[in-house]
C-alpha positions in Angstrom: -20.7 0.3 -41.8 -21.8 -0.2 -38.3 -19.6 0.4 -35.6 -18.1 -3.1 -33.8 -19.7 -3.3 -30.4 -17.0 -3.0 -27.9 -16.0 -6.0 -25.6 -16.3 -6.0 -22.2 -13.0 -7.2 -21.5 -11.5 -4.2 -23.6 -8.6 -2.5 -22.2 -8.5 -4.7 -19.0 -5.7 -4.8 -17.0 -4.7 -8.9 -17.6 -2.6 -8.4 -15.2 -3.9 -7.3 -11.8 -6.7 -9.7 -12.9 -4.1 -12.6 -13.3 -2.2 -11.8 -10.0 -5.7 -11.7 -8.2 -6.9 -14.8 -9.9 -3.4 -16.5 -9.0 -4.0 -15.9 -4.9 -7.2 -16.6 -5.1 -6.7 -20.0 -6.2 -3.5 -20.3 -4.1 -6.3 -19.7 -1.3 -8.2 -22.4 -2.4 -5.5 -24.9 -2.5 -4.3 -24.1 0.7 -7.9 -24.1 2.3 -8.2 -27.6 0.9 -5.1 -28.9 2.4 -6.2 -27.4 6.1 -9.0 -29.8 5.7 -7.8 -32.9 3.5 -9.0 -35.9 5.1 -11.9 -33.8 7.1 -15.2 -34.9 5.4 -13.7 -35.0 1.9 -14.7 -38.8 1.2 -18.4 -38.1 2.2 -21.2 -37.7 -0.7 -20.7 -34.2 -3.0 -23.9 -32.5 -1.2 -22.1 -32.9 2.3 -18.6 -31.6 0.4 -20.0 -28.8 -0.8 -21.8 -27.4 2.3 -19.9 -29.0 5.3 -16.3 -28.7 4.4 -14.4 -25.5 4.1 -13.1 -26.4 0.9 -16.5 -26.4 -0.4 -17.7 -23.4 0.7 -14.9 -21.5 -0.5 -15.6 -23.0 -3.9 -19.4 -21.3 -3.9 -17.4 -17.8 -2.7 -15.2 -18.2 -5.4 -17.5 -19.0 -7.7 -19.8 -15.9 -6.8 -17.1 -14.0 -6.9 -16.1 -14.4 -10.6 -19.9 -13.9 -11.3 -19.9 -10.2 -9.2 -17.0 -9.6 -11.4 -18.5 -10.5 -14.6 -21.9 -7.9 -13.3 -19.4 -5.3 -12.7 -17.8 -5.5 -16.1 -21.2 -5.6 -17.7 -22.0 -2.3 -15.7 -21.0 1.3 -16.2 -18.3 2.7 -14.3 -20.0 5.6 -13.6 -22.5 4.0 -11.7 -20.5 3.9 -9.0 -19.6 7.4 -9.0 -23.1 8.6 -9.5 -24.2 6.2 -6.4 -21.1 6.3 -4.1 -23.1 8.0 -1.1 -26.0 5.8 -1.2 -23.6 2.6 -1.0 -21.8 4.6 1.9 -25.1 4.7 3.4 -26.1 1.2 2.8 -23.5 -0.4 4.4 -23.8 2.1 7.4 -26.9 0.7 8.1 -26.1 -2.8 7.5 -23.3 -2.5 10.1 -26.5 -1.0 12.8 -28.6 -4.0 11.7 -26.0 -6.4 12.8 -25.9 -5.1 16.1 -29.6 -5.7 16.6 -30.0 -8.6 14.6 -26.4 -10.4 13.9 -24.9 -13.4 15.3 -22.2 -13.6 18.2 -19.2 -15.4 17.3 -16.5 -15.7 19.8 -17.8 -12.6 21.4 -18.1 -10.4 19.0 -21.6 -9.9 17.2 -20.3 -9.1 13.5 -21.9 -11.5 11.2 -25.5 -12.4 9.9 -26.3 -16.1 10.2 -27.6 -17.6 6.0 -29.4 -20.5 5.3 -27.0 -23.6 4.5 -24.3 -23.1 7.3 -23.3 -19.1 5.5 -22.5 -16.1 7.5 -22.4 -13.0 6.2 -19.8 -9.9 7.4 -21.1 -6.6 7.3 -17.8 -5.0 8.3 -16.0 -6.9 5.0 -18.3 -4.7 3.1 -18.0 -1.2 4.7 -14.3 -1.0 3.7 -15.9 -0.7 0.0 -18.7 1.5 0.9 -15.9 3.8 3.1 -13.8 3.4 0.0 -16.3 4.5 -2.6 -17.7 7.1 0.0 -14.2 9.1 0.5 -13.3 8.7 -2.7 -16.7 10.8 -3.6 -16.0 13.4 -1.5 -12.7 13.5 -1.9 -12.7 13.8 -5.7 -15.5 17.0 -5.6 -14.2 19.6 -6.9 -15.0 21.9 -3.6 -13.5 19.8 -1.4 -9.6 20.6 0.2 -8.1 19.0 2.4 -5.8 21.7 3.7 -9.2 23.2 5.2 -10.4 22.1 8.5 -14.0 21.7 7.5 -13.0 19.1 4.6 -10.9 17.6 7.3 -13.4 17.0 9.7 -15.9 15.4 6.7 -13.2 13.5 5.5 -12.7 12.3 8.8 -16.3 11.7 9.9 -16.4 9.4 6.5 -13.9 7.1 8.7 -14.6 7.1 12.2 -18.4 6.4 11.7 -17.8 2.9 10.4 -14.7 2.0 13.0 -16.8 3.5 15.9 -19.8 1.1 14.6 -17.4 -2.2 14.4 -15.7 -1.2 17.7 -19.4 -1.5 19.3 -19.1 -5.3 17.8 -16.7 -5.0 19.2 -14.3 -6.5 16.4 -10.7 -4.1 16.9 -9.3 -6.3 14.0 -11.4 -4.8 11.4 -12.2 -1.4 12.7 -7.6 -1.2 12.8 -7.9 -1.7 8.8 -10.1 1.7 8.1 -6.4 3.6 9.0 -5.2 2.6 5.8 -7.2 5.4 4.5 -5.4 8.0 5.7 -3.3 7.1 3.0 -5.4 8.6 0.4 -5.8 11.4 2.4 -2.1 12.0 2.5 -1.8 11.3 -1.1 -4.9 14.1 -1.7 -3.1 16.5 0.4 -3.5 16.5 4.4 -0.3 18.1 5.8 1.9 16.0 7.1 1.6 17.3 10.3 -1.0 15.3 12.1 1.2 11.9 10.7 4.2 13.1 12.4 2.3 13.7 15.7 0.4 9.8 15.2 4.1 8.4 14.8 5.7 10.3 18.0 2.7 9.2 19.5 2.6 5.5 18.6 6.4 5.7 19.4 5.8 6.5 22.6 3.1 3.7 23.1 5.1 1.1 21.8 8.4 2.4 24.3 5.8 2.8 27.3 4.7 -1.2 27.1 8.5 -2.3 26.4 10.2 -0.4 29.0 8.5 1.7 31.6 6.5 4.7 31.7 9.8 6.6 33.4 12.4 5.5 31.1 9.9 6.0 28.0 9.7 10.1 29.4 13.1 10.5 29.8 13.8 9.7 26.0 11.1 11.6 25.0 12.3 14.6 26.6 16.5 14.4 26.1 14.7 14.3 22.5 13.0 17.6 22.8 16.4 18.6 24.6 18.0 18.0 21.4 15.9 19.6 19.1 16.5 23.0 21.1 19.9 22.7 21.3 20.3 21.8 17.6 18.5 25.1 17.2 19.9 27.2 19.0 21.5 30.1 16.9 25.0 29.8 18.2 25.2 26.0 18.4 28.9 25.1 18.9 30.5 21.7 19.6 30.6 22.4 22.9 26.8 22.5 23.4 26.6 19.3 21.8 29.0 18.0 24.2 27.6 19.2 27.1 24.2 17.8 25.7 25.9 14.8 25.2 27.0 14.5 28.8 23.5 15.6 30.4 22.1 12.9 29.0 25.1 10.4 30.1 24.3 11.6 33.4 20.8 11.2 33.1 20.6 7.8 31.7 23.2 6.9 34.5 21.4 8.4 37.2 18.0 6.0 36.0 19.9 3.0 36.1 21.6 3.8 39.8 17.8 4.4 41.1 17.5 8.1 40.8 14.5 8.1 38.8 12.5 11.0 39.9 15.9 13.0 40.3 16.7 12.5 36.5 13.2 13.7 35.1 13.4 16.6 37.2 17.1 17.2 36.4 15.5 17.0 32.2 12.7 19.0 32.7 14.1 21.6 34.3 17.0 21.6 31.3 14.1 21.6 28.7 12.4 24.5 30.8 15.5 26.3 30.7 15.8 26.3 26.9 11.9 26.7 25.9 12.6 30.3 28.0 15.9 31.2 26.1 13.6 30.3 22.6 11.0 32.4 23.7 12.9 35.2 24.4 15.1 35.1 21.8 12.7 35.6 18.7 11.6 32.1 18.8 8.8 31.7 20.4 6.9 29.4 19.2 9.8 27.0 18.8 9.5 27.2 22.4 5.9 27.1 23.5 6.1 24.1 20.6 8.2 21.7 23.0 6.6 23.1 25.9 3.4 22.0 25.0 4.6 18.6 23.2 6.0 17.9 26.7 3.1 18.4 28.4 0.9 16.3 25.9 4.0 13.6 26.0 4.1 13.2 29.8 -0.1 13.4 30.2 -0.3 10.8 27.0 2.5 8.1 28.6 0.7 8.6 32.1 -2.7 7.9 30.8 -1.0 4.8 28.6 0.4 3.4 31.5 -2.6 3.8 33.7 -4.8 2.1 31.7 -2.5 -0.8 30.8 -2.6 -1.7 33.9 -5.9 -0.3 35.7 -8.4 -0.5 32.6 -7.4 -3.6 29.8 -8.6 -7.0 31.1 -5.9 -9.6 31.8 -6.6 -11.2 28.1 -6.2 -7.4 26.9 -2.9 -7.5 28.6 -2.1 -10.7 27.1 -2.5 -9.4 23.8 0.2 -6.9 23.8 2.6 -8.6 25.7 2.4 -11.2 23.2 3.6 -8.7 20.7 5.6 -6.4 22.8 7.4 -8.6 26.2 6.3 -12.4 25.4 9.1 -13.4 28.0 6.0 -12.1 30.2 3.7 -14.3 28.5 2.8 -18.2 28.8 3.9 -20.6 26.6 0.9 -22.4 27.1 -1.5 -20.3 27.2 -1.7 -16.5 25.3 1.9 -16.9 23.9 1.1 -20.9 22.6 -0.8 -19.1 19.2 2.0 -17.4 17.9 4.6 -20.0 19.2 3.0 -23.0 16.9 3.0 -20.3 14.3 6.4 -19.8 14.1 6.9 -23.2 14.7 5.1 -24.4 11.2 6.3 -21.7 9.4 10.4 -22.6 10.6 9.4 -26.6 10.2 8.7 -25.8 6.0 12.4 -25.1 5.7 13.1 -24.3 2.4 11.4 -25.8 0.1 9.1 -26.8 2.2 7.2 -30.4 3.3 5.0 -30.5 0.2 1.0 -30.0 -0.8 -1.0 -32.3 1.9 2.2 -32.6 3.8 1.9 -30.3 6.5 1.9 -31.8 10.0 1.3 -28.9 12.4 -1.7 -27.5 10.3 -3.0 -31.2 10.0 -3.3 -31.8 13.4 -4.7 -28.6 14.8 -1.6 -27.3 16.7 -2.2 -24.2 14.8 -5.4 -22.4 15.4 -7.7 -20.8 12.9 -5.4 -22.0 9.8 -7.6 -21.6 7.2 -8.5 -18.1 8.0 -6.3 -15.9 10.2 -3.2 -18.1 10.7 -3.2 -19.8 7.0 0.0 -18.0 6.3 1.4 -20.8 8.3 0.1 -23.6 6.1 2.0 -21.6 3.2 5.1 -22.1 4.7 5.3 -25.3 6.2 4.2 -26.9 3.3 5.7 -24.8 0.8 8.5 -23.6 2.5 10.6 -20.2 2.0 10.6 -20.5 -1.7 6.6 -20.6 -1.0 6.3 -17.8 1.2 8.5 -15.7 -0.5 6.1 -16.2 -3.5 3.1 -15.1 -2.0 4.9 -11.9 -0.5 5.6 -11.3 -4.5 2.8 -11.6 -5.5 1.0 -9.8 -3.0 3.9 -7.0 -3.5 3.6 -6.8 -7.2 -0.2 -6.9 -7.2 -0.1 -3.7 -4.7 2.0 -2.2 -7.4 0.1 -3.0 -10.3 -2.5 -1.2 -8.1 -0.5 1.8 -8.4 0.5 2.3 -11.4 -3.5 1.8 -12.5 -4.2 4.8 -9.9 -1.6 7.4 -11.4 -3.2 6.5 -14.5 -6.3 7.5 -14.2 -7.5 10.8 -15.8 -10.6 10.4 -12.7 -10.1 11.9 -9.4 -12.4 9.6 -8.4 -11.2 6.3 -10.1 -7.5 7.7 -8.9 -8.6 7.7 -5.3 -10.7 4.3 -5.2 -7.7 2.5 -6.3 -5.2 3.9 -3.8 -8.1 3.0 -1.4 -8.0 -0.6 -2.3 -4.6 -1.1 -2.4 -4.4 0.6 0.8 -6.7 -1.9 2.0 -4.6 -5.0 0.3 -1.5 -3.7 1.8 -3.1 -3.4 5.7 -4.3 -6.5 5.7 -1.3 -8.5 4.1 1.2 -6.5 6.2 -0.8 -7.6 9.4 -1.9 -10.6 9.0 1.6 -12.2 7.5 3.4 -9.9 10.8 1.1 -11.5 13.4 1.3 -15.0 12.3 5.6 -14.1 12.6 4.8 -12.0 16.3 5.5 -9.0 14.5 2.2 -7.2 15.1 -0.6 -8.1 17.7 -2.8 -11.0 17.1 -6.0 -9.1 16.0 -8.0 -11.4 13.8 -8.2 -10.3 9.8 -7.8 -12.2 6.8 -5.4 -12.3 4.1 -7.1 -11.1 1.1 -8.1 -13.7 -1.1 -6.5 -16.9 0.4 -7.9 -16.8 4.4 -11.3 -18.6 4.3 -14.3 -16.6 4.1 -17.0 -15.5 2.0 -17.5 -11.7 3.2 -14.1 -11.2 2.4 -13.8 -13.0 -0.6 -17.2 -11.2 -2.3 -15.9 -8.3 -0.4 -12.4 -7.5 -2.0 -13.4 -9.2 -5.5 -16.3 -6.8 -5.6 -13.6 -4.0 -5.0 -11.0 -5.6 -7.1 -13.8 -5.9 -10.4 -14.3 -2.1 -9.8 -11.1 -1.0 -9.9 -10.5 -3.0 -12.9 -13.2 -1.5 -14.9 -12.5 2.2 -13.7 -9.1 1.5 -15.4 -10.3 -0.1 -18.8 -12.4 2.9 -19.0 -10.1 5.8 -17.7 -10.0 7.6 -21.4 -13.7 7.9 -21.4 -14.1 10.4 -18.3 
């Protein structure tokens, strides 16, 4: 008897593919509502080719095709040509900068016949994906060596340093969520800890000031001495306590200078006693971390204010003090947003019945603000149905990457949900003001084709890695 031909749709995952089916299509209905009444009446050639609606329908379209390819194809192939995909879209993201088209400043996209544009950098997160998840998966290759490191890293700063010359921040911020396969691959934990204490200290220079941001950061090395000192008693906590009641009372009287002094000298004082007492590098530890801490603040606070442009400026004061901001001018984008979003209520005003999106008080809501279309018309209920789904699809992602018997298939996957995950936390956070505005779809819903080819390309991979993850 001959053996029956296996399908190609054996041991899919019906799953993921449903839940990334279901947004995309969610997309498209909410695309079509930005634009009802927009050029829908005219004849079917202008539909297609002039209306948002219609172009989304070719990307969509293309997209199940590239899907159906990549289910015809080998997995392996992938593996086998990781590098030279790396590669490829390396160059493609040098050709734009030569040849590519400037749109609102930044030159990131290739003009197409018929009205298309085409994003390099959309494409680079798969070709950084597949690239990392190459070299990561080698057997030679570990992480807790500096050499790997370095590669590892090199794999990811290449591609943001080529956006950032764009210069598009949006995209080239979305390449971080790689360190998470690097974590998950075995990086120590170290150089995390040291990019949170350091974001930390961003964030608390721009809210409060560069003085009052230093004089936490150092009652907190206080407290780490003290807390390890060898014959910590209640009554060093106290008197900790009381330093830093002092201190904090001191800043608020005026006596700025006089309270950083007061601190440094106490954290000098200890770093000493640790050094001499069989503790050294305890010691030279917060020494150091103060020095860094006080030379990284300084140099944040310089160039807020002596290097960013106004609109720079702007930018993060939206995020971080938008009672500095004006109403009608940088703070108006995410004011509207929130306004749509709070107008849906509930249940929200219904398909075609958004008012805010309808008449433009929203910008850019088909693509980066179309979270806002979601929940005026559809409400809570609505929004709370797309964060499920994009939840539960991130997941899904997960448990198809513990699966895998592949290092390589293993890493890809984390990769792209990685990927899902940056985007869908910061594009739903900045339409809310809870991260920056910086510009970057929501997978599978925000209008565009690059993104749409971009993450179903990535999507169709991962999805046949995992119907073949016996056969390795």
């Amino acid at each position: 008897m001959s053996r029956r031909n296996p399908s190609i749709f054996e041991g899919l995952d019906w799953v993921a593919f449903s839940l990334y089916l279901s947004l995309a299509l969610v997309g498209w209905l909410m695309i079509y509502t930005v634009g009802y009444g927009s050029g829908y009446s005219e004849s079917r050639f202008d539909f297609l080719f002039k209306t948002s609606v219609g172009k989304q329908s070719f990307f969509l379209f293309f997209s199940l095709v590239i899907m159906f390819l990549v289910f015809v194809m080998e997995w392996k192939f992938w593996r086998t040509f990781a590098f030279p995909i790396y590669g490829f879209c390396m160059f493609l993201l040098l050709l734009v900068l030569v040849f590519g088209t400037s749109i609102k400043g930044a030159t990131s996209w290739f003009s197409l016949p018929g009205g298309f544009t085409l994003q390099p950098s959309e494409f680079a997160k798969f070709g950084t994906c597949i690239g990392l998840a190459s070299y990561l998966s080698t057997y030679s290759t570990d992480l807790r060596k500096l050499n790997a490191q370095f590669i590892a890293l090199g794999i990811i700063t290449l591609p943001v340093s080529l956006i950032l010359l764009q210069p598009d921040a949006g995209s080239a911020l979305v390449f971080f969520s790689f360190f998470i396969i690097l974590f998950r691959q075995g990086l120590p934990a170290a150089p995390y800890v040291i990019g949170i204490v350091l974001f930390g200290l961003f964030v608390c220079t721009l809210i409060f000031s560069a003085s009052i941001t230093l004089l936490i950061f150092l009652l907190l090395l206080i407290l780490l001495l003290v807390y390890n000192l060898a014959f910590v008693e209640l009554y060093h906590l106290l008197t900790f306590l009381l330093i830093s009641i002092l201190l904090v009372l001191a800043l608020f009287e005026g006596y700025v200078f006089g309270s950083l002094i007061f601190a440094s000298v106490c954290l000098i004082g200890l770093s000493i006693y640790h050094w001499l007492n069989r503790q050294p590098e305890l010691g030279i530890n917060a020494a150091l971390s103060s020095i860094i801490g006080i030379a990284f603040v300084g140099s944040i606070n310089y160039a807020f204010y002596n290097i960013l442009k106004p609109h720079q400026q702007d930018r993060l004061n939206v995020w971080l003090n938008p009672d500095k901001c004006d109403p009608q001018g940088s703070l108006y984008n995410v004011l509207q947003s929130k306004l749509a979003i709070g107008s849906g209520g509930v249940a929200g005003k219904g398909f075609l019945q958004g008012t805010l999106t309808k008449l433009n008080y929203v910008p850019e809501q088909s693509t980066d603000f179309i979270f806002c279309t979601i929940g005026e018309e559809q409400g809570l209920i609505g929004s709370t149905a797309i964060i499920l789904l994009f939840a539960i699809f991130i997941l899904r992602l997960i448990t198809m990457a513990e699966r895998q018997k592949s290092d390589f298939s293993r890493i890809y996957i984390y990769g792209l949900a990685g990927l899902i995950f940056m985007h869908f936390f910061v594009n739903i956070g900045m339409t809310m003001g809870l991260v920056p505005i910086i510009g970057i779809p929501l997978p599978f819903i925000s209008y565009g084709g690059s993104s749409m080819l971009g993450f179903s390309l990535m999507v169709a991979i991962a999805l046949k890695m995992d119907s073949n993850r016996y056969s390795v």
